[in-house]
N, C-alpha and C positions, 0 to 999 in steps of 0.2 A: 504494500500500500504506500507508506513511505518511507522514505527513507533519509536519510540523513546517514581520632584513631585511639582505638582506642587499648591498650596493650594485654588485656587478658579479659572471659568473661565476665567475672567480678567485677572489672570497670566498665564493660557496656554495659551492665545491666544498670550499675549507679548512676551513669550518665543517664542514661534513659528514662529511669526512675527522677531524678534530678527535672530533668528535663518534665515532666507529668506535675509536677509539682508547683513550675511555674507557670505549664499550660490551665492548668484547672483555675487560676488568678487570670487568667487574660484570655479564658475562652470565650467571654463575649463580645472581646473586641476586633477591628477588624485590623486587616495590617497595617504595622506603625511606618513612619519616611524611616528607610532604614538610616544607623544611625552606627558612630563608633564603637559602641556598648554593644551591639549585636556583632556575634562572634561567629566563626568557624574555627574547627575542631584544630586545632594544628599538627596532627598527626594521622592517619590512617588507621582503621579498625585492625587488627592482628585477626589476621586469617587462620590460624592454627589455634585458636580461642575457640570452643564452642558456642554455636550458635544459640541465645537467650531469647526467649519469646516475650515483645514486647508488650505491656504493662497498654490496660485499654485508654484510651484518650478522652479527654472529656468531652460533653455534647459539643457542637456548633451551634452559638444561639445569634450568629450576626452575620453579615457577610461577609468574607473575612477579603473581599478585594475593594470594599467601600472606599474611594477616595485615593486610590492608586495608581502611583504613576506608575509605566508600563516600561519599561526596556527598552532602548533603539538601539543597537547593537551597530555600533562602528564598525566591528568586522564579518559582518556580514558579505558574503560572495558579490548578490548586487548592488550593495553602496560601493566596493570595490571597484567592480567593474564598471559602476556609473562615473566614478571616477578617473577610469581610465579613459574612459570617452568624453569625459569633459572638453576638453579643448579641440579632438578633433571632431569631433561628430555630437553638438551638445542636443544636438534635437534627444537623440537617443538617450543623453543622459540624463536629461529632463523625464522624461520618462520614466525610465527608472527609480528618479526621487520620488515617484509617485509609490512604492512599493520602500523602497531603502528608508524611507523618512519615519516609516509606522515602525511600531513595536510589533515583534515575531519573537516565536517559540524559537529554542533550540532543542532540538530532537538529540537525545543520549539512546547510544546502544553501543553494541558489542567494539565497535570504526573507536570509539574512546579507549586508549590502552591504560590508562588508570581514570576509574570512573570517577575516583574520589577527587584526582588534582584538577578534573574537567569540570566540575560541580562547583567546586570553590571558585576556579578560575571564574567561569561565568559569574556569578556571584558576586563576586569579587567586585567585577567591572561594574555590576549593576550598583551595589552599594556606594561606590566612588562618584558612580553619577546620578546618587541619591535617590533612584526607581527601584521598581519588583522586576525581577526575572520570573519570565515562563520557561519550564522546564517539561519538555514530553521523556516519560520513560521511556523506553520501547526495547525490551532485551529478554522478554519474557520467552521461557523453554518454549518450541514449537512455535514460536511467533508464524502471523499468518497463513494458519494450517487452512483457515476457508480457503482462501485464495491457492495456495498450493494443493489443496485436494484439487481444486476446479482446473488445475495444471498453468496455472496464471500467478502466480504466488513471486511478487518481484522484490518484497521484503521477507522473505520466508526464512526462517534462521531464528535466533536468542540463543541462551547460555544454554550447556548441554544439561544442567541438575537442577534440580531446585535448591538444596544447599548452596550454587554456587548465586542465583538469583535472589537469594536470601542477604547471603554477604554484599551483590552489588548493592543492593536497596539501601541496606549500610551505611555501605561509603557516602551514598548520596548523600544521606543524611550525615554524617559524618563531615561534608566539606562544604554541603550549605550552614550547619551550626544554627544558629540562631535566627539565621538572619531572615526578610524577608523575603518568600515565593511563594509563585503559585506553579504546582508541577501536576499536570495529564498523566493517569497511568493507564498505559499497554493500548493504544487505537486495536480496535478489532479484537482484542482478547476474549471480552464477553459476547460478541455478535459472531464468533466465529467457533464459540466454544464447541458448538454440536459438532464440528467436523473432527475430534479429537473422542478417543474410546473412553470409556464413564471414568478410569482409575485417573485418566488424565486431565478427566474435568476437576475431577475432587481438588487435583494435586494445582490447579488452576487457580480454584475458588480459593483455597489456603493462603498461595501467595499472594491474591492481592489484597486479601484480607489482612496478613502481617505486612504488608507494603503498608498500607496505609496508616496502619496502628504504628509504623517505626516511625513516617516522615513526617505523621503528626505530636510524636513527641516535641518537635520542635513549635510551639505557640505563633510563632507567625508564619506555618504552614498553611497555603489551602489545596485541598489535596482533594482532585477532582477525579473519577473513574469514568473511561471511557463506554458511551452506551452506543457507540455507532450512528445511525442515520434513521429517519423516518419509515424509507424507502425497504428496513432490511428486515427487522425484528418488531412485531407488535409491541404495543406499548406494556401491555400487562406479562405479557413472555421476559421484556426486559427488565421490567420491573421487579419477578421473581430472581433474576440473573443479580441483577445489583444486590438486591436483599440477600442472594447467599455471601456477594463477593465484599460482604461488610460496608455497605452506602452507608448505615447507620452511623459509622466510626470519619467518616469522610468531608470534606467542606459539599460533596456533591458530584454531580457527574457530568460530563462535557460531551457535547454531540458534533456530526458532522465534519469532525475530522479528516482534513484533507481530501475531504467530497465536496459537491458542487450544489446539494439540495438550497432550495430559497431559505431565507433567514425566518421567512412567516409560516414555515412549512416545520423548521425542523424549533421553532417559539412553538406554536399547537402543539408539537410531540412530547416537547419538554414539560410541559405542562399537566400533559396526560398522566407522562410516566410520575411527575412529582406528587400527584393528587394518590398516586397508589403507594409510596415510599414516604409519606408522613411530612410530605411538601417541603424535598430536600432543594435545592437551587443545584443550577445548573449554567455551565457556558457554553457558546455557540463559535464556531468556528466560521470567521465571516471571511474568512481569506479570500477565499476564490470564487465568493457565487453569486458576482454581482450578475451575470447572465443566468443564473438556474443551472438546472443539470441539463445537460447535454439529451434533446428529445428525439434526435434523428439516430440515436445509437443501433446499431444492428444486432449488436451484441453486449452481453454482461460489461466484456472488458473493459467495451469503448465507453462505456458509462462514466468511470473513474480512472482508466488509464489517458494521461493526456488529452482529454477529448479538445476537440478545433473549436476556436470562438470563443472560450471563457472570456470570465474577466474578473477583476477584483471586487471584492465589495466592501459593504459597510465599514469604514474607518475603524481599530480597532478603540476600546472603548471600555472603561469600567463603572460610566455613570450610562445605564441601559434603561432610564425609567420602567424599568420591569422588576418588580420586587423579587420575583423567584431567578432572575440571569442576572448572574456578579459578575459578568462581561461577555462585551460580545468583542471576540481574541482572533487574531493571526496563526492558528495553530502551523499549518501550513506556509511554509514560505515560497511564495507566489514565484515562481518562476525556476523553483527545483522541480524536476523530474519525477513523476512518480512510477516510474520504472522505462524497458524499453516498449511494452505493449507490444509485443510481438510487430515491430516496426524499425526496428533497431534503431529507435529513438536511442536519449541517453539515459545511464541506467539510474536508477530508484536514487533520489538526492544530491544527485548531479546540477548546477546549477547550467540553465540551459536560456542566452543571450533571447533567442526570438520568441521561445514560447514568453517568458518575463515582459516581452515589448509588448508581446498581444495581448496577455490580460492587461495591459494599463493603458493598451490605445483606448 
């Protein structure tokens, strides 16, 4: 779909514990302007440390991205590249700024050779330049098994154990520290769980249920789990999905990820699915759908594999006059690749010059 420390048990568990402690004081508030006081871990989780099952998180009584500024990432591929076009060709790099200017997710997976130092990094940046970083997981065992059953599968990969997806989730936490984000866990994990055998749903449902209970140890986490699109999973089917995969313990759940469905299409859904999950809030992925989804498609693929004509949409945003959406987000970064689509396009996260010009003509 897309692509893109702590030294023995006994201390993760105290940190952790630690960490619970100051969340249960500031779980009604929403994220603070990150601030020097808000830390990261300075050290890595010790992996030869048994893995500790973390400690449940208190309710979410607010929304925790109220009032939030969002991330613009100076090094991003197409502010990069709009840069390099500045002087000779600025038509095109005007353009660009039309995408480079907004705040985007950055997608973590397996491409990060230490998740922990790529967490903090990002973070890092974001705090200096006083915003929230959006952080999407994406490393989960069998990633994209719908997609690779259906022989289309262009992120199809994560970590081979669960134990080893247990430790990444960790580090994340680990090298954000304290500090302010907002992090998307696994796009298509639950809309895709049926194509995976029952032992491997359970072993599904587990992880993201302890994902979410680790990286909300940290109080100015919101920690949103992926429900997919309008288009794939009823609303009441997703609903039981969330409810196993622990929505309850989460700031909520995010839609539309790196798909094209309208903003008023995949608002109705959200809405649906929240009135049966005890009216958790959710965000929308307004990246790329300022045209809708792709209607001339002949096939599944072309629906969401680069389809022709997109275009960007709704600015991202965390004042959404919608009381149940605490943002409507760039999950997707408008101009990467979401695989080859059997066109030998470029492959899944690839950042790709003309498709980026045609969603922002």
């Amino acid at each position: 779909m897309q692509f893109t420390p702590l030294s023995s048990s006994f201390t993760l568990a105290l940190a952790l514990g630690a960490a619970l402690v100051v969340a249960t004081a500031c779980s009604s508030s929403s994220l603070s302007s990150p601030a020097s006081a808000d830390t990261a871990s300075s050290s890595q989780p010790d992996h030869d440390a048994p893995v500790t099952d973390p400690p449940v998180p208190p309710p979410v009584t607010a929304n925790p991205l109220k009032g939030a500024k969002l991330f613009v990432d100076p090094e991003a591929s197409v502010l990069l590249r709009a840069n390099h076009l500045r002087k000779t060709e600025p038509e095109k790099a005007a353009l660009l700024d039309k995408i480079a200017k907004q705040p985007q997710a950055l997608w973590m997976g397996e491409w990060n050779s230490n998740i922990f130092r790529a967490a903090q990094h990002f973070v890092d940046r974001a705090q200096n330049d006083g915003s929230v970083a959006v952080i999407i997981a994406y490393n989960i065992p069998h990633r994209d098994a719908a997609a690779e059953a259906a022989g289309v599968g262009a992120s199809a990969g994560g970590l081979a154990s669960k134990e080893k997806y247990q430790r990444w989730i960790r580090d994340i936490y680990a090298g954000v520290g304290s500090r302010p984000v907002a992090i998307v866990l696994e796009p298509d994990a639950l809309p895709g769980i049926t194509s995976l055998p029952a032992e491997l749903q359970e072993e599904r449902y587990f992880l993201v249920n302890d994902a979410v209970k680790v990286l909300r140890q940290n109080p100015q986490a919101a920690v949103y789990i992926d429900a997919g699109h309008a288009k794939w999973v009823p609303a009441n089917e997703m609903a039981e999905r969330l409810k196993k995969a622990g929505v309850e313990h989460a700031s909520g759940f995010s839609l539309n990820t790196s798909n094209y469905r309208t903003t008023e299409e995949c608002v109705a859904y959200g809405k649906e699915i929240s009135a049966l999950i005890g009216g958790k809030h959710f965000v929308v992925d307004t990246s790329r759908n300022g045209a809708g989804p792709y209607e001339a498609a002949k096939t599944e693929t072309e629906t969401w594999c680069n389809p022709p004509g997109r275009k960007i949409g709704r600015p991202p945003t965390t004042d959404t006059g919608e009381p149940l959406i605490d943002g409507y987000l760039w999950l997707k970064r408008p101009g990467e690749s979401d695989g080859e689509c059997e066109r030998n396009e470029p492959k899944a996260g690839v950042f790709w010059l003309e498709q980026a010009l045609e969603y922002a003509r």
